[in-house]
Residue, then its C-alpha position, 0 to 999 in steps of 0.5 A: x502553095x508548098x513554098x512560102x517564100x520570105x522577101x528580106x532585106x535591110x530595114x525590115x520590121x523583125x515582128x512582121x517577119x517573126x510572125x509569118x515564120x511562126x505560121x508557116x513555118x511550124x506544122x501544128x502536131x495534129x494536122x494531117x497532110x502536107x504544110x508549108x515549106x518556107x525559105x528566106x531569100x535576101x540578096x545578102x546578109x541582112x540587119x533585120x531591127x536588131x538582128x543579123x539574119x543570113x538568108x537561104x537563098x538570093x531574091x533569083x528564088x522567089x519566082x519559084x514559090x507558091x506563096x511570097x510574102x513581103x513584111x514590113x519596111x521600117x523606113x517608107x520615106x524613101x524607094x523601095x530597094x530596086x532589086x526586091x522591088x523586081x524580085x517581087x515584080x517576077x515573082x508574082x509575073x511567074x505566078x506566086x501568091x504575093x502578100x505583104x504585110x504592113x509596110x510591105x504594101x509600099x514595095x507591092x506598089x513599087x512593082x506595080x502590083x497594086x495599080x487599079x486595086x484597092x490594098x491597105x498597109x498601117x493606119x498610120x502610112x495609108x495616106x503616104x502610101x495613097x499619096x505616092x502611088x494614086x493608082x491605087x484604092x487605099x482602104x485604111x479601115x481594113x485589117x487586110x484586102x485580099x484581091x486574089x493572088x496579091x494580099x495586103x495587111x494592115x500594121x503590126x498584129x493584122x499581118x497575123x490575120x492576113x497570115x491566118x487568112x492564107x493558111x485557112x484559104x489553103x487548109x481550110x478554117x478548121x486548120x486555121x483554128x488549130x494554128x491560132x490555138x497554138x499561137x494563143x490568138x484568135x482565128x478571126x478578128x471582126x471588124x478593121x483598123x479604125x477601131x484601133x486608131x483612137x481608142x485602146x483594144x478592149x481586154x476581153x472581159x473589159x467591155x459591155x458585150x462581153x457577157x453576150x458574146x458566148x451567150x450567144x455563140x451557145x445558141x446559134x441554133x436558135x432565131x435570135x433577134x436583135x430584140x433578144x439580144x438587147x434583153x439579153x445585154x439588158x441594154x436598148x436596141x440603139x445602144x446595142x448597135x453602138x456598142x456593137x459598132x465599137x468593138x466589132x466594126x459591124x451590126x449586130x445581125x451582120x455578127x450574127x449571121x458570120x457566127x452561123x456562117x462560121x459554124x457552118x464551115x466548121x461542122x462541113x469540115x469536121x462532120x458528115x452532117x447533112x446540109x439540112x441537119x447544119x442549117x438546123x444547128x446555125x439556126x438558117x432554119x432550111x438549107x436552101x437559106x442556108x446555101x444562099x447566105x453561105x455562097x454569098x459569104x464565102x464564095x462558093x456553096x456548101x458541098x463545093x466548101x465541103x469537097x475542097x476541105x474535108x480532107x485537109x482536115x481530120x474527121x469527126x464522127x458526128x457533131x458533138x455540139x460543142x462550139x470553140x471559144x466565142x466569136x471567133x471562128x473563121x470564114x474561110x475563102x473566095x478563091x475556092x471560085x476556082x476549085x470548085x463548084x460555084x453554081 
């Protein structure tokens, strides 16, 4: 997965494309280890928004990256161009991870990549987009779909979470964390895309969870309850669901238990604790619950997380209980299902 391969040509959105160069492209200074090297590959200089892009090499590149990436087609009424449509098509038949990012989805689908699975691309498209090609399961809620070794992503700032996403699936959550910082964005957005299609993206501080979040995230350690944060935003429980609904896309518990799981992921990264000391410390109480929430959420079980991504990451001594920014922190993969232990 060292090459990420960037798939232009006429027509693309400059902000997708932007946007996968700052990810992949720049290695955070305090990350160890090998990162990403990333090319673009066109079949000709290419009017990209209002910019003239000259690419690095032809579309004949991209079957042999680890990764290609696809952004954004400003114009999604007529085909695809044919010669990128089989680049990808080759790519992904040669074993590359392919992604595309907003209106990308229109030319995964054009190569046949997303018959029989679900995928999504920006609101405003996906009903285009489930139109032209039946065959594919069109989820326009979703910020992005993940089927393994072909991602799809929701429009415009969702292309960075899928981008995000891929740097955790392959450098850990811990990693992902430290991109996002440098990038001033959160690592992890909860919820989908619908909530962003009628109403405004609430400021951080400009709505009735605000207060709650990192008085939550202070103790995760303890056995919360939905009661308790109902007292807590001094609000009933029913009214609590519904504004959790609003702004996060999910219930309260369901929240709840990603912050434990994401707490989790990052303590096995950065500390030699026990499986017993971390489930004390996400509030999982033992680490048989522990174990079995967290290979239901990520995909694999604790020591196998551990195992893949303890050494991608730079180690800490012990854990200093001290917790990042609220709500934010990443879960991380199923595609470990192939690395390591799944039992």
């Amino acid at each position: 997965m060292d090459t990420v391969a960037l798939a232009v040509t006429d027509g693309m959105l400059h902000f997708e494309l932007s946007l996968a160069c700052e990810v992949f492209g720049a290695k955070p200074a305090d990350v160890a280890g090998p990162w990403y090297r990333v090319v673009v590959c066109g079949p000709a200089p290419s009017r990209v928004g209002r910019f003239r892009l000259e690419p690095d090499h032809g579309l004949d590149r991209l079957p042999r990256a680890g990764t290609v990436i696809v952004p954004g087609l400003a114009d999604i009424d007529g085909d695809p161009p044919a010669d990128l449509v089989d680049a990808v098509r080759a790519a992904h038949e040669a074993g590359a991870r392919v992604a595309s990012l907003c209106t990308g989805a229109f030319v995964l689908a054009a190569a046949g990549l997303l018959d029989g699975l679900r995928a999504t691309t920006h609101w405003a498209h996906t009903h285009a987009l489930a139109a032209r090609y039946p065959q594919v399961t069109v989820d326009p809620d979703v910020l992005y779909v993940d089927n393994g070794s072909v991602l799809t992503s929701a429009g415009k700032a969702a292309a960075m979470d899928l981008c995000l996403h891929l740097v955790r699936l392959d450098h850990g959550a811990s990693v992902a964390n430290t991109v996002a910082r440098r990038l001033v964005v959160p690592p992890h957005r909860d919820g989908g895309q619908a909530q962003f299609v009628n109403t405004p993206v609430p400021a951080p501080d400009n709505h009735p969870l605000a207060g709650l979040f990192p008085w939550v995230i202070e103790r995760l350690d303890q056995p919360l309850t939905v009661e308790d944060l109902a007292r807590q935003a001094r609000m009933s429980s029913r009214n609590l669901g519904r504004h959790f609904r609003s702004v996060t896309g999910t219930t309260p518990l369901q929240w709840l238990l990603t912050q434990r799981i994401r707490h989790a992921q990052e303590l096995l990264e950065t500390t030699d604790n026990g499986i017993d000391t971390i489930a004390a410390a996400t509030g999982m109480g033992t680490a048989t619950t522990l174990r079995r929430h967290f290979n239901r959420t990520v995909g694999v079980p604790p020591d196998a997380y551990r195992r893949a991504f303890r050494s991608r990451t730079r180690p800490a001594p012990n854990d200093s209980g001290h917790r990042p920014d609220p709500s934010r922190r990443p879960l991380s993969t199923r595609r470990l299902r192939a690395d390591g232990d799944s039992s």
